[in-house]
N, C-alpha and C positions, 0 to 999 in steps of 0.2 A: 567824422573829422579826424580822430585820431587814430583811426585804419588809413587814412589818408597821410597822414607826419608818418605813420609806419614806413608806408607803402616809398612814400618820396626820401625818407634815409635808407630805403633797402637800395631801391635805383643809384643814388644816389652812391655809396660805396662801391655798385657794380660796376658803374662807369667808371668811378676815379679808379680802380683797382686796373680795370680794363685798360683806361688813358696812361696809366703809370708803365704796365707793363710794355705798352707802344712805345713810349718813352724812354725806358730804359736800352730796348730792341734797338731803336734808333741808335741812342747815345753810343752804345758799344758797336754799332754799326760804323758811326762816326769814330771813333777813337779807334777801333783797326785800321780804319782808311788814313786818315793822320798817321799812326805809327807806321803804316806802309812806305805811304809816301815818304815819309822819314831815311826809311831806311833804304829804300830804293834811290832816295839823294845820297845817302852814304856810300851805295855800292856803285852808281855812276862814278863818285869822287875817286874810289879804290882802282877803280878802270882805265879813268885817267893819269892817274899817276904811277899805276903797276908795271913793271918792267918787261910782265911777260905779255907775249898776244894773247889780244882777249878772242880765246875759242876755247868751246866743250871741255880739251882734253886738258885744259890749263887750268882751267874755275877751280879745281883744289887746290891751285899749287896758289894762283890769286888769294885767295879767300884762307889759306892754310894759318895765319894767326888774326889775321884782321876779322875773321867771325865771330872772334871771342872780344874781339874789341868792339863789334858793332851790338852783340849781345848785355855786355855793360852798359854800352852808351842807354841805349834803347829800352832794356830789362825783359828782352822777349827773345826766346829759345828760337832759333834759326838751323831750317833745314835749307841743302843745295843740291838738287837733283838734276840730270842731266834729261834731255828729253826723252828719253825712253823710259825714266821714274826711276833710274837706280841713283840711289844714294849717293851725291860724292863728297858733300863735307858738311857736319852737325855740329852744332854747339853744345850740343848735350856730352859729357865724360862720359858718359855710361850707354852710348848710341850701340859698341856693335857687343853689347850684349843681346840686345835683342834683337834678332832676324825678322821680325815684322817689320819694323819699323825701314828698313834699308830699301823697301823699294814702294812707289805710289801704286797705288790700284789702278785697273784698267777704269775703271768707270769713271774715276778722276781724273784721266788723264782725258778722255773722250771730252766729258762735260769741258774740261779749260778749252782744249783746240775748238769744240763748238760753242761758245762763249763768245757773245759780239765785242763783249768785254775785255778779254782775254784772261777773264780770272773769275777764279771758283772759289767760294766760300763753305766751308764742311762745319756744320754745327753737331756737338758732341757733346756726351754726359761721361764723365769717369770719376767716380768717387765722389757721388751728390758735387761735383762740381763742373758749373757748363761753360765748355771750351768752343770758341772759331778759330777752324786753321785755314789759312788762306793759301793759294794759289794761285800764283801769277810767274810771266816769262821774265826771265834777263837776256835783255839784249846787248848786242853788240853796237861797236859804233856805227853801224848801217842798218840799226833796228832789227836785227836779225836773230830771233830766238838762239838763243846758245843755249839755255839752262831755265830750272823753274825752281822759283824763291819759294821758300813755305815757311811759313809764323807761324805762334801756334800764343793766342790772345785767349787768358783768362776773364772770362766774364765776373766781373765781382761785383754782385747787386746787393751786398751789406751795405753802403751807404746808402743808397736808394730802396730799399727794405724799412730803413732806419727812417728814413723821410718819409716812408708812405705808412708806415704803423704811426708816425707821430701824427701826419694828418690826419689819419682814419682815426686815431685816438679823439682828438681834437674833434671831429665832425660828427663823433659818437658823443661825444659830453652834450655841443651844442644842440642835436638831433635832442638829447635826454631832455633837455630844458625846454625845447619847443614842445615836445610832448608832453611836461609836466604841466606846462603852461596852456595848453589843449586841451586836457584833460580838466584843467581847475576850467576852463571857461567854458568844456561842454556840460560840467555839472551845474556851471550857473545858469547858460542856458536852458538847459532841460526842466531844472528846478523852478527857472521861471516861466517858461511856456509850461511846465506842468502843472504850477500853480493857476496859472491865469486859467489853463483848460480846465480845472478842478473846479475852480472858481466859476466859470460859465457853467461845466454841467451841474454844478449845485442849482445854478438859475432854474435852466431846462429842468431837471428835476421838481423843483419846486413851482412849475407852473402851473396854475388852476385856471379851469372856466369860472369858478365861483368866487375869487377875491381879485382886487387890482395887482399887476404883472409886474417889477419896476423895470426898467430897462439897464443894461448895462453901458456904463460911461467910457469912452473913448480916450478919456485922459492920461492914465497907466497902462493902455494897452501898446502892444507892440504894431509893428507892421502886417506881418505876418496872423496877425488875429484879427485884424481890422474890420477883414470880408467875413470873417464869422461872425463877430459880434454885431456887422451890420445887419447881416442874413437874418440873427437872432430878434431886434428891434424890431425886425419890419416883421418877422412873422407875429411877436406880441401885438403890435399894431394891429394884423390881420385878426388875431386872434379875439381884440378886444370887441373888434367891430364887429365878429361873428359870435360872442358872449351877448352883445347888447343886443343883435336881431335876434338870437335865441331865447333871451328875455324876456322882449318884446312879444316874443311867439310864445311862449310858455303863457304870458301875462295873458294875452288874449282870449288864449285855448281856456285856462282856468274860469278868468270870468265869463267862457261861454260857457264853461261848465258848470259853474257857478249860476249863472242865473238859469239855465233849464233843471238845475238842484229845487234852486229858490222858487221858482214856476211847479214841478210837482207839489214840491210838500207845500204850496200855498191850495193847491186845486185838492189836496186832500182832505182837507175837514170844510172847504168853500161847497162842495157838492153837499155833503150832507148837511151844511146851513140852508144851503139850497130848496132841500125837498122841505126842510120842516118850515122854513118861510112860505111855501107853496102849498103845504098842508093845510098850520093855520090858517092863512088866505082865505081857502074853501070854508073852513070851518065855520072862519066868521062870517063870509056870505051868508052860510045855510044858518047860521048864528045858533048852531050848535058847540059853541065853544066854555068849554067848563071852568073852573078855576084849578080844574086837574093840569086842561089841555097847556093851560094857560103855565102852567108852573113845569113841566115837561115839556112846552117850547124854551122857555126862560134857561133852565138848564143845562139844554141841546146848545142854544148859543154858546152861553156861558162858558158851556167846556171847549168848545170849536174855536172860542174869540183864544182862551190860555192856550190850545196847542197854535194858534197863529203869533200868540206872544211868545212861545216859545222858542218856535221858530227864528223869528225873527232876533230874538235876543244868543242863539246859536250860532248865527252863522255872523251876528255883529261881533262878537266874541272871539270870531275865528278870523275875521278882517283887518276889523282895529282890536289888536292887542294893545293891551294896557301900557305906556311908554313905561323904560325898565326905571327903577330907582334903586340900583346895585346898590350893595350895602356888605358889610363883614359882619355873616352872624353865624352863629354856634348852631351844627347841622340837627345835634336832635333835638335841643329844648325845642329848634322848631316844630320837625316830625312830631313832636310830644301832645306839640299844639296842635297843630292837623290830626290826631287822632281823638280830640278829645272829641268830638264828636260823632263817633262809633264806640258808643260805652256799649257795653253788653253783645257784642259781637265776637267770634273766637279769633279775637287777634293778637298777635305776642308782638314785642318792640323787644331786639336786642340792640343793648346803646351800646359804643365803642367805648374802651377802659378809658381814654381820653377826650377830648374834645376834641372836635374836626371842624373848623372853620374854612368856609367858602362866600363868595362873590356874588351875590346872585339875588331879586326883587323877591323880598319874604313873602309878598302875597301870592305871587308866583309859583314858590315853592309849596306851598302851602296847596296851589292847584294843582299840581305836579300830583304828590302823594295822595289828594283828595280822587283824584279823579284815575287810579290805579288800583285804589281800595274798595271803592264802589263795583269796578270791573271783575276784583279779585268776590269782593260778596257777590253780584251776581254771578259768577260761574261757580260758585259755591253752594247754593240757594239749596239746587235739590244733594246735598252731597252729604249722606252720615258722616259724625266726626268732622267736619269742616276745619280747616285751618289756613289762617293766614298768618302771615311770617315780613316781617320788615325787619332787614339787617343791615347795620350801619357798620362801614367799615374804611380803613386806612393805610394805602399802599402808595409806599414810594411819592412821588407829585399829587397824587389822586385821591378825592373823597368818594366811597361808591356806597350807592346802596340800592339794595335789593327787597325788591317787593314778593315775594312767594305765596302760590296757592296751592291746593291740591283739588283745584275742581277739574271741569272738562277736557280743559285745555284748549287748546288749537290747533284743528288739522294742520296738515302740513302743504295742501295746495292753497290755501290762504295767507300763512305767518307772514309772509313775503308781503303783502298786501295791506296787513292793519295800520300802519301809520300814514297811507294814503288817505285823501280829503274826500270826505262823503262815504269811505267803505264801511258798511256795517255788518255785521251777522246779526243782529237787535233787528225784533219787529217796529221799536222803535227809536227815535234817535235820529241823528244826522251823520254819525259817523266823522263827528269832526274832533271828538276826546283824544285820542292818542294824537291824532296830527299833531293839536295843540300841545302835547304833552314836547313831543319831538321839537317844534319850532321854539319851545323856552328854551328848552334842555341848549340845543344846538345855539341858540341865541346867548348863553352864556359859555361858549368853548366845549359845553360837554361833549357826551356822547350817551346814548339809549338805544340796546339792544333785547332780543326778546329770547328765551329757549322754553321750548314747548314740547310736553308729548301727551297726544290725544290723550283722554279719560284719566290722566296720572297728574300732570303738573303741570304751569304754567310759572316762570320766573322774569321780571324785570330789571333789568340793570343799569344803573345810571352812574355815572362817573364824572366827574368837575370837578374840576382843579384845586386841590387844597389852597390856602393860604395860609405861611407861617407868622405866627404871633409871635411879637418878640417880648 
C-alpha cells in the first residue's frame, strides 16, 4: 500500500511536470502568434499611409523611424530583411556592430519559402535564456513578398515555474499526508491480521488428539480470515471424530488384550488345580489317601485359589481406579508416611528445607511411592551395599521427587517399554505397577520419567504442580 501512494505521487509529479511544460510551449507559442499578428496589423497600417511605394528598395526608408515606434508599442526587437536575408532596417542601437547578425542564413531562408505557412519559427538558448525568433513575409498590396519580418520573443517561464513549484509544493504536502495516513493504517492493518494469525496459530499449535479442541469464533474475525478459521473448525470437527474412532479402537484392542492377559494368567495355577484334583481322585478311588495326601492337596489349592485372588484383584486395580479425592497436602509428611513401612531397609529420605504442597488423592500418592520402592528393593535384593534414595524437591511451578537406586537397572532395549500394561521383566506379577504409577501421576497434570544405566542406577522422576499457600 504505501509503495503504492509512493508510486502514484511519483507518476503523478511526472505528468503534471510533463502537462506544465506542454502548457507553457503552448502558451508562448500563442503569445508570439498574438504579438505577430499585432504587429503585422501595425505594418499593413504604416503601408497604408506611407508616402513612399511599397517595394524592396523603400522598406528602410518606410520603416526608417516607425520601427522604433512599433518596438515601443509592442516591446519586442524587430528585424527587416529583404528577401535575400540581408538586413535593411533593426530596432536594435547596436545592430551594425555585429556582422552576424546583418544577414539570415541559408537554411532559414530555405525552410520559410518551403513553409506551407509561410513562416518559420527558430528556438534558441543564449545566456540560460530561451528565445523564438520568427520569420515571416511582408507583403505588398498585391500579396506579394517584398520583405521578411523577424521578432525575436523572449520566453519567460518565471511565472509559470512559480505556479508549478507552488503546485508541486502543494501535491507534495498532500501526497506526505496520504502516506502518513497509509502508513498509520498499514500498521493497524498488519497488527491486526497479525494478531488474529498469532491468535489462530496459538490454536493450531495447541491441538491435541488427547483433550477437547475449542473452535474458533467468527465474531472478531475479519473477512479475509474467514476461510481460514473455517478450514480450521472443520478440520477440528474431523479431527474429533477421528480422536473418538481411535478411542474406540485403542479401547477395544486393550480389552482384547486385556482379556487374553486375564485368560493366561487365569489358566496358570487352573492347570495345576487341575492335576492335583485328578490326582487325589485316583487316590481316593484306590482309597490310599493319607492325611498327608489330604493336607498337600489342601495347600496346593490353597495357594493356586491366592494367586487367582491375586490376580483378579490386579488387574481390578488397574481398571477401576479408585475415584480421585484431590486434596492440598504437604508432599513429605506424606512420603514419611509411605515409608513407614520399609523400616529396616537402606533407605534415606532427603526432605526439602520447606514444605511443598501439591493437589493430588493422598492414598494415591502414597501408591505412587509404595510401589517404586518395592521395585527399587527388588532390584537391589542381590546388590552389596544397597541403596535407595527418595529426594524431594522444589523448582520454579513444580514439586518433583526422585526415587533413586543403585541396583541392576534397566537395559536399554526395554526402558522405552516399562510403563506399558502387562510388560514385566518379573517371573511374577502382571506388569500393571508402573502403568498404574503413570495413569495417577498423568491423572493429576504431572509427569514420570525414567533414567537408567544397566548394572549402575535406576532414577525416577516425578514432577506435579506445586501449590502456593498463602
Amino acid at each position: 500500500m504505501i509503495a503504492l501512494v509512493i508510486l502514484a505521487a511519483g507518476l503523478l509529479v511526472i505528468v503534471t511536470s510533463y502537462h506544465y511544460k506542454k502548457e507553457a510551449e503552448q502558451l508562448h507559442q500563442d503569445k508570439l502568434e498574438r504579438k505577430e499578428n499585432a504587429i503585422k496589423s501595425h505594418i499593413e497600417y504604416i503601408k497604408r499611409v506611407t508616402t513612399y511605394p511599397v517595394k524592396t528598395e523603400n522598406l528602410h526608408l518606410i520603416f526608417r523611424d516607425k520601427i522604433y515606434e512599433i518596438q515601443d508599442i509592442h516591446e519586442t526587437s524587430i528585424n527587416i530583411y529583404d528577401l535575400k536575408g540581408n538586413l535593411l532596417k533593426s530596432s536594435k542601437a547596436s545592430f551594425y556592430k555585429d556582422s552576424y547578425e546583418t544577414r539570415i542564413k541559408d537554411e532559414i531562408l530555405d525552410s520559410l519559402a518551403n513553409s506551407s505557412r509561410k513562416k518559420y519559427v527558430k528556438n534558441f538558448t543564449e545566456n540560460n535564456q530561451k528565445f523564438k525568433s520568427s520569420y515571416s513575409y511582408i507583403l505588398d498590396n498585391y500579396f506579394k513578398p517584398i520583405g521578411i519580418l523577424n521578432l525575436a520573443y523572449v520566453e519567460d517561464d518565471e511565472f509559470m515555474d512559480k505556479e508549478l513549484e507552488d503546485f508541486l509544493n502543494l501535491l507534495l504536502t498532500v501526497n506526505l499526508i496520504i502516506l502518513i495516513v497509509a502508513i498509520i493504517l498499514a500498521l493497524f492493518l498488519s497488527k491486526y491480521i497479525t494478531k488474529s494469525l498469532s491468535q489462530i496459530s496459538q490454536k493450531i499449535k495447541s491441538t491435541s488428539l488427547d483433550k477437547p479442541n475449542p473452535k474458533i469464533s467468527f465474531k472478531k474475525a475479519g473477512s479475509e480470515l474467514r476461510p481460514l478459521i473455517t478450514a480450521y473448525n472443520d478440520m477440528i470437527d474431523q479431527l474429533e471424530d477421528s480422536a473418538q474412532k481411535l478411542a474406540k479402537t485403542e479401547r477395544e484392542e486393550a480389552w482384547q488384550l486385556m482379556a487374553r492377559q486375564v485368560a493366561h494368567e487365569i489358566k496358570n495355577p487352573l492347570t495345576p488345580m487341575r492335576l492335583s484334583v485328578q490326582s487325589f481322585q485316583n487316590q481316593f478311588k484306590n482309597k490310599t489317601v493319607s492325611k498327608t495326601d489330604i493336607d498337600e492337596f489342601a495347600n496346593t489349592m490353597i495357594h493356586q485359589i491366592d494367586t487367582l485372588s491375586t490376580i483378579a484383584t490386579a488387574f481390578s486395580d488397574f481398571a477401576k481406579m479408585p475415584v480421585n479425592e484431590n486434596q492440598v497436602i504437604e508432599i513429605n509428611e506424606v512420603i514419611k508416611l509411605a515409608l513407614d513401612i520399609f523400616k529396616g531397609e537402606n533407605i534415606s529420605f532427603k526432605t526439602s528445607s520447606k514444605p511443598i504442597f501439591v493437589q493430588i488423592d493422598k492414598t494415591q500418592l502414597i501408591r505412587i511411592i509404595t510401589n517404586l520402592i518395592k521395585n527399587a528393593i527388588q532390584a537391589t535384593q542381590d546388590i552389596d551395599n544397597a541403596k535407595i534414595t527418595i529426594d524431594v524437591k522444589a523448582f520454579q511451578n513444580q514439586a518433583m521427587i526422585k526415587v533413586s537406586d543403585n541396583g541392576i537397572g534397566i537395559p536399554d532395549d526395554i526402558i522405552n517399554r516399562i510403563f506399558e500394561p502387562q510388560f514385566t521383566t518379573k517371573n511374577s506379577g502382571m506388569g500393571l505397577g508402573l502403568s498404574m504409577v503413570k495413569k495417577i501421576v498423568n491423572n493429576h497434570n504431572g509427569n514420570i520419567e525414567v533414567k537408567s544405566q544397566s548394572n549402575t542406577y535406576t532414577t525416577f522422576i516425578i514432577t506435579l504442580p506445586k501449590i502456593k499457600q498463602t
